[in-house]
FIRONU-399434 format. One record per residue: residue number from 1; x, y, z of N, C-alpha, C, O, CB in turn; residue in three letters. Coordinates in nm, 2 decimals. Each point is the difference from the previous one (the first is absolute). Glycine has a CB too. Example, Ala and Ser with C-alpha at 12.3 -4.5 7.8 and 13.67 -1.06 7.14 Angstrom:
BEGIN
+-----+--------+--------+--------+--------+--------+--------+--------+--------+--------+--------+--------+--------+--------+--------+--------+-----+
!   i !   n.c1 !   n.c2 !   n.c3 !  ca.c1 !  ca.c2 !  ca.c3 !   c.c1 !   c.c2 !   c.c3 !   o.c1 !   o.c2 !   o.c3 !  cb.c1 !  cb.c2 !  cb.c3 !  aa !
+-----+--------+--------+--------+--------+--------+--------+--------+--------+--------+--------+--------+--------+--------+--------+--------+-----+
!   1 !   1.32 !  -0.57 !   0.78 !  -0.09 !   0.12 !   0.00 !   0.09 !   0.12 !   0.00 !   0.10 !   0.00 !   0.07 !  -0.29 !  -0.12 !   0.05 ! ALA !
!   2 !   0.15 !   0.23 !  -0.19 !   0.09 !   0.11 !   0.00 !  -0.08 !   0.11 !   0.08 !   0.05 !   0.11 !   0.01 !   0.07 !  -0.17 !  -0.23 ! SER !
+-----+--------+--------+--------+--------+--------+--------+--------+--------+--------+--------+--------+--------+--------+--------+--------+-----+
***
This chain:
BEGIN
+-----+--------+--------+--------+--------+--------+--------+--------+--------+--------+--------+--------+--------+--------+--------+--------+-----+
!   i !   n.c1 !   n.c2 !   n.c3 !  ca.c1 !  ca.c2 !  ca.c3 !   c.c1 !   c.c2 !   c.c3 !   o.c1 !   o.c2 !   o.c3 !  cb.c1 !  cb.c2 !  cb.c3 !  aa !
+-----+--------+--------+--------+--------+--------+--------+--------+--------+--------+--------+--------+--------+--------+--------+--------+-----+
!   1 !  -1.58 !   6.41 !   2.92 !   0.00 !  -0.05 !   0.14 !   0.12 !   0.04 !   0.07 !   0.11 !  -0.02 !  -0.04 !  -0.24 !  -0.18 !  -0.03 ! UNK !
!   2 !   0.11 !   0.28 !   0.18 !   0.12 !   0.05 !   0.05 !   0.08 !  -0.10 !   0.10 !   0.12 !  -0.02 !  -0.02 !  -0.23 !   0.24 !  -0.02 ! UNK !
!   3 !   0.06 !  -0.25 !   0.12 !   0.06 !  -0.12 !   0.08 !  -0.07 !  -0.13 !   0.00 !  -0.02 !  -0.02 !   0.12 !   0.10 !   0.20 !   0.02 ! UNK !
!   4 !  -0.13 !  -0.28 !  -0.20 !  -0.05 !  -0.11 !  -0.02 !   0.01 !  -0.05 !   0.15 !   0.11 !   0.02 !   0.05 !  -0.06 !  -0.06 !  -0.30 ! UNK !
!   5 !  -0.15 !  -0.01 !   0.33 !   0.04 !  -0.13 !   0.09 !  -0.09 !  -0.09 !  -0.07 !  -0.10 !   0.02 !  -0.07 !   0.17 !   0.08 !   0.31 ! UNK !
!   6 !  -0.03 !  -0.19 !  -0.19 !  -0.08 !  -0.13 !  -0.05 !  -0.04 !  -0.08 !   0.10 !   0.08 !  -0.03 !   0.08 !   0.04 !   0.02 !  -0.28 ! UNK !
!   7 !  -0.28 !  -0.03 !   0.21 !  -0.06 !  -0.05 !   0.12 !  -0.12 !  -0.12 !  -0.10 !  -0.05 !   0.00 !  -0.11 !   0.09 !   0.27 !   0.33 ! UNK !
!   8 !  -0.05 !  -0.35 !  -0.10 !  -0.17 !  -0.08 !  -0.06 !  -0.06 !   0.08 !  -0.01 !  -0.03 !   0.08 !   0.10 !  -0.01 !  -0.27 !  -0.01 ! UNK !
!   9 !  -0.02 !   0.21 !  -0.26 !  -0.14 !   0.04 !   0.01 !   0.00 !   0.16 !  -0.09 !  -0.07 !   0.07 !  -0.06 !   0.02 !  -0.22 !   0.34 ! UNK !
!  10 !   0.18 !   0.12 !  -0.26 !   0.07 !   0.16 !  -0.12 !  -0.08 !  -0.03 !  -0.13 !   0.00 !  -0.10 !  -0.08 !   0.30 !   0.13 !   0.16 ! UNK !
!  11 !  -0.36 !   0.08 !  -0.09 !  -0.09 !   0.00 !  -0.12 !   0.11 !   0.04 !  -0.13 !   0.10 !   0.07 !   0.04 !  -0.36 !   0.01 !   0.12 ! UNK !
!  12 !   0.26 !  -0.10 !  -0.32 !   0.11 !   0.07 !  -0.07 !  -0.18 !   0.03 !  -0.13 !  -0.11 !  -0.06 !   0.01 !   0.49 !  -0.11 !   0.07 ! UNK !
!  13 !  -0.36 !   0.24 !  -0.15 !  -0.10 !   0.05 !  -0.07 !  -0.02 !  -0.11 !  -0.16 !  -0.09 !  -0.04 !  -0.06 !   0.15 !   0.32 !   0.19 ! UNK !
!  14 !   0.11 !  -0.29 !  -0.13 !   0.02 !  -0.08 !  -0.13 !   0.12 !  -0.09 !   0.05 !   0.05 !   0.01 !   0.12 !  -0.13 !   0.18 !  -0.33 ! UNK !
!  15 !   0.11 !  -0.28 !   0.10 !   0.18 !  -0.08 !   0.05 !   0.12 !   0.09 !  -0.05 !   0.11 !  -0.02 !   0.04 !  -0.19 !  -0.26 !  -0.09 ! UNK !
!  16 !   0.05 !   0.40 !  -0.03 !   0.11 !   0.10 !  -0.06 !   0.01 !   0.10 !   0.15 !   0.10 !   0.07 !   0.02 !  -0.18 !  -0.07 !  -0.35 ! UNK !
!  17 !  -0.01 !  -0.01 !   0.40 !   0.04 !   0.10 !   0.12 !   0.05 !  -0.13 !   0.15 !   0.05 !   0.03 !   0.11 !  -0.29 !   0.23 !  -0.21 ! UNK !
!  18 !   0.21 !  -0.39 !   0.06 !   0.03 !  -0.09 !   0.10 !   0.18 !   0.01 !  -0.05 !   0.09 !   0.02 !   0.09 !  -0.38 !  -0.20 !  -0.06 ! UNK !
!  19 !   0.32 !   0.17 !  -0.15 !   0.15 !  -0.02 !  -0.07 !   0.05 !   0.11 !   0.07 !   0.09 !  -0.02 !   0.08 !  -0.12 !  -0.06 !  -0.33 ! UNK !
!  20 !  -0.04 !   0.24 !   0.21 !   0.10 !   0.08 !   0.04 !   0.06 !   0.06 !   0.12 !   0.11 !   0.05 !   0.03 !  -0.19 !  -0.03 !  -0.21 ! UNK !
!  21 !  -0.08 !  -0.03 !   0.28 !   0.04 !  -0.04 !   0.14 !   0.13 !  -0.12 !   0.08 !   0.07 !   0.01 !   0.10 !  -0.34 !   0.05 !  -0.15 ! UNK !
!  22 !   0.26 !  -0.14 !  -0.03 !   0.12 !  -0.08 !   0.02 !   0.14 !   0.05 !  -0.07 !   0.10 !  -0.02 !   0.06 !  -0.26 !  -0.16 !  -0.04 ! UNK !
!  23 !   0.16 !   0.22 !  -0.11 !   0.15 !   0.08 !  -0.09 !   0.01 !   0.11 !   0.13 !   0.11 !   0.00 !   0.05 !  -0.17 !   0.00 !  -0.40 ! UNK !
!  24 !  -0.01 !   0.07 !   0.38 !   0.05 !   0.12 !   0.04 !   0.02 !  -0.05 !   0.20 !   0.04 !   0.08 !   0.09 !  -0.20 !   0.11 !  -0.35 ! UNK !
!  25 !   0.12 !  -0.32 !   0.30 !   0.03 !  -0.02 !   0.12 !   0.15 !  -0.08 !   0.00 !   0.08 !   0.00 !   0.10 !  -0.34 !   0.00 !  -0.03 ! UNK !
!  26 !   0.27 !  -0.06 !  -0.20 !   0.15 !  -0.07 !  -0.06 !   0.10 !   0.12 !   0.07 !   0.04 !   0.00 !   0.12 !  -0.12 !  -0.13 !  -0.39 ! UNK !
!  27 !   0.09 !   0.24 !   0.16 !   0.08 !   0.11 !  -0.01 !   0.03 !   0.07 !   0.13 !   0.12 !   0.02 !   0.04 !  -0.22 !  -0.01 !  -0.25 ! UNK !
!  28 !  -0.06 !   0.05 !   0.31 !  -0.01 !   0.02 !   0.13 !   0.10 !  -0.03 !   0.13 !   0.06 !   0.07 !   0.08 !  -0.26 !  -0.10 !  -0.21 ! UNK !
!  29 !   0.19 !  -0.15 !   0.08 !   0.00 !  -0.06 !   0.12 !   0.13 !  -0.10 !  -0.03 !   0.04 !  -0.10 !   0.06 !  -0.32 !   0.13 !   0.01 ! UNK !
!  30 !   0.34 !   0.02 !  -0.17 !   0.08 !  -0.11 !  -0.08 !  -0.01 !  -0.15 !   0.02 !   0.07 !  -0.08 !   0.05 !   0.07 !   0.25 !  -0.04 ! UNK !
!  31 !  -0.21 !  -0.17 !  -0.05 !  -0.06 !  -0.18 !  -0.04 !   0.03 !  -0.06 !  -0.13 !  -0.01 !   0.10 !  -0.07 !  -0.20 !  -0.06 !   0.20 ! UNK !
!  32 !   0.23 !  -0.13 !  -0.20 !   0.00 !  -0.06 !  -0.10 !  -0.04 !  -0.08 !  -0.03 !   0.06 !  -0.10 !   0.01 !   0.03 !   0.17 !  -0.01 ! UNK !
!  33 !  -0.27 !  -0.06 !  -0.06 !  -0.05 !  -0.10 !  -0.01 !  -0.01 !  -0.04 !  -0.06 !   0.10 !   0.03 !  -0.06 !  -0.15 !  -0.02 !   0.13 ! UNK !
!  34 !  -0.05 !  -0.13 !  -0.15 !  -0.05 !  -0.05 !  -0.07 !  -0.12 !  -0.08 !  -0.06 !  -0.02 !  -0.11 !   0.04 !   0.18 !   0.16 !   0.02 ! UNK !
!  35 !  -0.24 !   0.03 !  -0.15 !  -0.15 !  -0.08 !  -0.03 !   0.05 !  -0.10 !  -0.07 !   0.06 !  -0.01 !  -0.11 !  -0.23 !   0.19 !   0.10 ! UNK !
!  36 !   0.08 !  -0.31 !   0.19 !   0.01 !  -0.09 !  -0.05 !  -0.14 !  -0.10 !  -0.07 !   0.01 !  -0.07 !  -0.10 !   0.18 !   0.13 !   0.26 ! UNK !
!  37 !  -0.30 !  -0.03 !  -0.08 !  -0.13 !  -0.02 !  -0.12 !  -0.06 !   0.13 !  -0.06 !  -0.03 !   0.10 !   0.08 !  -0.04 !  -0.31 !   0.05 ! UNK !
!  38 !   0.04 !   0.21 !  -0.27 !  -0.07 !   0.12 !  -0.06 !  -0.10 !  -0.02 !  -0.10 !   0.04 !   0.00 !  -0.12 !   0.15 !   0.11 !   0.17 ! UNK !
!  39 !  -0.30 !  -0.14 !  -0.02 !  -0.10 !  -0.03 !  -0.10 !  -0.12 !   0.09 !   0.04 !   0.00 !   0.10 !   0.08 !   0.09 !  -0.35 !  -0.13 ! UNK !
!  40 !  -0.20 !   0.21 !  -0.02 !  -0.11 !   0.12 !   0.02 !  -0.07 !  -0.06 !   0.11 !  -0.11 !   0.06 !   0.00 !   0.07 !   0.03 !  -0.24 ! UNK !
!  41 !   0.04 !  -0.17 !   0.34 !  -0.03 !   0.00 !   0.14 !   0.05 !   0.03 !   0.12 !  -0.07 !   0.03 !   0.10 !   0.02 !  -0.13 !  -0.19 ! UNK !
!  42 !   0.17 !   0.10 !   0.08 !   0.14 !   0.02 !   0.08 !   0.12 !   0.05 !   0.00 !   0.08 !  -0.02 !  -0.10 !  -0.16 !  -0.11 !   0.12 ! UNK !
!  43 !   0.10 !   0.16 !   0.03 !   0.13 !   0.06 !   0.03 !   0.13 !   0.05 !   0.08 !  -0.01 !   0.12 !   0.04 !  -0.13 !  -0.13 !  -0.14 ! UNK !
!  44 !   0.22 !  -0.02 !   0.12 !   0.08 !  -0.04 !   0.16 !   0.13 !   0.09 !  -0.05 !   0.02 !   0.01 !  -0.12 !  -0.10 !  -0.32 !   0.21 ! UNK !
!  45 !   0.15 !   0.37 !   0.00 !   0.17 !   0.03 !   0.01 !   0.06 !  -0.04 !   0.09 !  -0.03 !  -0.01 !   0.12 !   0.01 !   0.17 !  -0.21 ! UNK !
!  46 !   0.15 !  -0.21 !   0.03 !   0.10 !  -0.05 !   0.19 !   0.08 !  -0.01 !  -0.03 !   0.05 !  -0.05 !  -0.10 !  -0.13 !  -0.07 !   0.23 ! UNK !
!  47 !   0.16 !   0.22 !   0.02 !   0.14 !  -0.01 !   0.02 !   0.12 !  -0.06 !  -0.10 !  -0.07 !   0.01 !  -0.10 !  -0.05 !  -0.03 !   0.29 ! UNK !
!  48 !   0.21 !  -0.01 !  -0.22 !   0.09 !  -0.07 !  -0.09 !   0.07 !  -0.03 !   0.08 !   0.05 !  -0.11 !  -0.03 !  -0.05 !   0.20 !  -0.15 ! UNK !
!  49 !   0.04 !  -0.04 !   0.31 !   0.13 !   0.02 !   0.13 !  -0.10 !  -0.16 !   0.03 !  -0.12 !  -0.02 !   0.01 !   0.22 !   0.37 !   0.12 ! UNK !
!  50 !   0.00 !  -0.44 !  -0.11 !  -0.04 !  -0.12 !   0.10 !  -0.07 !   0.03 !   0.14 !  -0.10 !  -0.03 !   0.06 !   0.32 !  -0.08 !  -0.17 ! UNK !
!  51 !  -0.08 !   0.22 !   0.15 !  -0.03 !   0.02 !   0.17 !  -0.14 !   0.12 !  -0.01 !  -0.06 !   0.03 !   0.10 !   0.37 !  -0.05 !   0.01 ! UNK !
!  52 !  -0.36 !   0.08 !  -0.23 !  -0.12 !   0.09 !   0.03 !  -0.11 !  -0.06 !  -0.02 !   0.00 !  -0.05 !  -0.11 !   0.10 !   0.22 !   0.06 ! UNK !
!  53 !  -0.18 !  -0.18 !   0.12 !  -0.14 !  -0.05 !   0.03 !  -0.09 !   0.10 !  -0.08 !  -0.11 !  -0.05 !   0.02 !   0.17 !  -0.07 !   0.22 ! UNK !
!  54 !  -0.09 !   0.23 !  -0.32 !  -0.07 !   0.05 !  -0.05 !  -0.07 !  -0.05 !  -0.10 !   0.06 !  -0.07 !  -0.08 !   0.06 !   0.20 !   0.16 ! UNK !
!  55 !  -0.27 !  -0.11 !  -0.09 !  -0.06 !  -0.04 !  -0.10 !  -0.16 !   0.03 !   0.03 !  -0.05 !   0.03 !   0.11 !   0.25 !  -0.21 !  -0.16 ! UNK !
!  56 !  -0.24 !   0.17 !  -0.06 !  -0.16 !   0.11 !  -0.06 !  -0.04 !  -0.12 !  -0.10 !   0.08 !  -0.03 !  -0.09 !  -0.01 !   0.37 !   0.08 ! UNK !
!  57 !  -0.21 !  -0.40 !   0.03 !  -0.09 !  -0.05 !  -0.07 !  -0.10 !   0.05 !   0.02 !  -0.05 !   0.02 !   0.11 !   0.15 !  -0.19 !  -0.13 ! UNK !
!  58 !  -0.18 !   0.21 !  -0.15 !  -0.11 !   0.08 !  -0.02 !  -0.08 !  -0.13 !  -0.09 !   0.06 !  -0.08 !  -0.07 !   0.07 !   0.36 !   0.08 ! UNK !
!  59 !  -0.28 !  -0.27 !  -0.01 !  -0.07 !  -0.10 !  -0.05 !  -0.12 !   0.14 !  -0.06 !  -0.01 !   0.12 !   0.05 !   0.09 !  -0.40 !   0.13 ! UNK !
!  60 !  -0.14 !   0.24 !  -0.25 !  -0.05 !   0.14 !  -0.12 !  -0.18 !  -0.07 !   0.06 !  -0.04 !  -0.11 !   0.01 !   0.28 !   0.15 !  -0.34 ! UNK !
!  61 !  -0.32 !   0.11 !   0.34 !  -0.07 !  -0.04 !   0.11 !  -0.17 !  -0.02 !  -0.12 !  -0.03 !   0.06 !  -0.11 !   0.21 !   0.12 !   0.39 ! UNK !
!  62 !  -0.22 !  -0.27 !  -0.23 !  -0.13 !  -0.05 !  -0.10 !  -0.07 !   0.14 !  -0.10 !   0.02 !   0.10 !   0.07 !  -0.11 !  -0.31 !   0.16 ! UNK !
!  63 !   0.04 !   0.24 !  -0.34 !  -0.06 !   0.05 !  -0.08 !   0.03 !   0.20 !   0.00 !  -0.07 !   0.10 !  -0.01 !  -0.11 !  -0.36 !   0.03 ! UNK !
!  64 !   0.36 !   0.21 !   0.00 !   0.09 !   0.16 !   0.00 !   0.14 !  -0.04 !  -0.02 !   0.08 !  -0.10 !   0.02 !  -0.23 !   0.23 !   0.18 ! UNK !
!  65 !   0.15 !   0.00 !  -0.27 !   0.18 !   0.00 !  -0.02 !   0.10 !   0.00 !   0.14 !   0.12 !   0.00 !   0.00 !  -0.18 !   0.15 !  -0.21 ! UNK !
!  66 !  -0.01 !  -0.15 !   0.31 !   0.12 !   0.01 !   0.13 !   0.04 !  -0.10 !   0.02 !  -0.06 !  -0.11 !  -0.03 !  -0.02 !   0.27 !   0.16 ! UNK !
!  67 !   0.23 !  -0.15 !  -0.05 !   0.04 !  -0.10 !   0.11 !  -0.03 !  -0.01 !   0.11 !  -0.02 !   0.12 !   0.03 !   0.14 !  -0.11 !  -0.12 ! UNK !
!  68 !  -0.13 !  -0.07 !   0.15 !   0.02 !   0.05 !   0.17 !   0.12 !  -0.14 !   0.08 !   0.02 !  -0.12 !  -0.01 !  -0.37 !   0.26 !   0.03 ! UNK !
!  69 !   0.40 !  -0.06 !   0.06 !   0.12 !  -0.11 !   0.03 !  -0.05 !  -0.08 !   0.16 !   0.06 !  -0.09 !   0.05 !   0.17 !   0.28 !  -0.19 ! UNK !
+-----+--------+--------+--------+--------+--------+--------+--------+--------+--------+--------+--------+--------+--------+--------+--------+-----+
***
């Protein structure tokens, strides 16, 4: 993924491409986040910075490996 944006509705194929999409907008955009729920339904990153408002929740879409946020 060369430049991730992240919008409603962002489709991800698996949660290993939802993860790395987020590692590589971390690095990007210097963010420091943190997954805070991760189980096989869901999955969210956010901000660490108090003052940054960033954050991505993905929910894993009925009878498929994707996310969509």
């Amino acid at each position: 993924m060369k430049d991730p944006k992240f919008f409603i509705g962002l489709l991800f194929d698996t949660k290993t491409l939802f993860k790395q999409a987020a590692d590589f907008y971390e690095v990007m955009w210097g963010k420091d986040y943190g997954q805070k729920k991760n189980d096989g339904k869901k999955i969210s990153a956010k901000c660490k910075n108090v003052k940054c408002k960033w954050f991505a929740y993905a929910t894993n879409e009925p009878n498929s490996d994707a996310f969509v946020i």
